[in-house]
N, C-alpha and C positions, 0 to 999 in steps of 0.2 A: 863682437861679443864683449868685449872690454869696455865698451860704452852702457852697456848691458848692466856690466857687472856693478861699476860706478852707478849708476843707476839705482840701482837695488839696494846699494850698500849709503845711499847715499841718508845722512842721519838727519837733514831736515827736508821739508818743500822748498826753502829756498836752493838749498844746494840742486834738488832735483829738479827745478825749475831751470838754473842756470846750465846745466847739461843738457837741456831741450835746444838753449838758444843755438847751440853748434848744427843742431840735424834742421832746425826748423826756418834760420834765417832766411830772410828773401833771397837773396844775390846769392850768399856765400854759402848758404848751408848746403850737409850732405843731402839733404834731396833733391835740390837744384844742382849739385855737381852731379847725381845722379843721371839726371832727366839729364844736362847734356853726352852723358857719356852713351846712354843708347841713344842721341842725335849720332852722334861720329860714328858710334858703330854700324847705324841706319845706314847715312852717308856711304862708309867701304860698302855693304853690302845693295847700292843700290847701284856703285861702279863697278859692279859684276855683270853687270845690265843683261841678267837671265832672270826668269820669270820668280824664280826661285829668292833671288835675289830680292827682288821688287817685293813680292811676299814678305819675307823678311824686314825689308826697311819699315814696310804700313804696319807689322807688327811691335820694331822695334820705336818708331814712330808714335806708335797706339800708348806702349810705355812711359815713353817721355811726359807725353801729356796726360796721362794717369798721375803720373810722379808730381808734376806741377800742379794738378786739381787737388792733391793730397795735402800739398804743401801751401796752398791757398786755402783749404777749410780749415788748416791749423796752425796758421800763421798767430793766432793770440795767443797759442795753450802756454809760451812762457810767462806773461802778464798775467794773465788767468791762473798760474799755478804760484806766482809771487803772489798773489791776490788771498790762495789758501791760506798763507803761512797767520799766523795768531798773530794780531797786534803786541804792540812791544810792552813788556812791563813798564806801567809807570810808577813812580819812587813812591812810595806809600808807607802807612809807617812801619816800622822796622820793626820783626819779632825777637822777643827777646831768649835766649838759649836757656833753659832748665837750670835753673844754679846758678844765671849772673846778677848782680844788681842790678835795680834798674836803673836808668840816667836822672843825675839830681836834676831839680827843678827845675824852673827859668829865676836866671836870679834877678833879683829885685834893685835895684836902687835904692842904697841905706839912705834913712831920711827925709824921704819921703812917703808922706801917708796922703789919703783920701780923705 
């Protein structure tokens, strides 16, 4: 839930892009730590070696590889979601605030004429 919450709260697409990378990385991310946590669990429950058991592991099995097809259709959504974010302001010219001067001119080279 706390992943969740950052999520939600989070004030740009880059910030919420960068929160994606943790669930969605190949190796390291929570869905891959996922998928292998119902292998292990498959695993005890296939050394019960009761039919019950066996059940169990093809469904917990079924899982894993559900989690890994998950995590391989959205394996870009970090890149794709940096991708949203607005290009960056470039320096342009500068407004000036209601009531300041404005900036004197370019100054000239006394001395020289045309």
């Amino acid at each position: 839930m706390e992943l969740t919450d950052r999520l939600n709260a989070a004030r740009s697409v880059e910030e919420a892009a960068a929160l994606t990378e943790p669930v969605l990385h190949p190796t390291e991310g929570l869905l891959e730590r996922l998928a292998d946590f119902f292998e292990a669990a498959a695993e005890k429950a296939r050394e019960t070696e009761t039919d019950d058991g066996f059940d169990l592991r093809d469904d917990l099995d079924h899982a894993a590889a559900s989690l890994r097809d998950i995590a391989e259709d959205l394996h870009g959504v970090p890149l794709r979601m940096h991708a949203l974010a607005p290009p960056p302001r470039t320096a342009g010219p500068s407004r000036r605030l209601p009531g300041t001067p404005p900036p004197p001119p370019p100054s000239t080279t006394p001395g020289r004429t045309r």
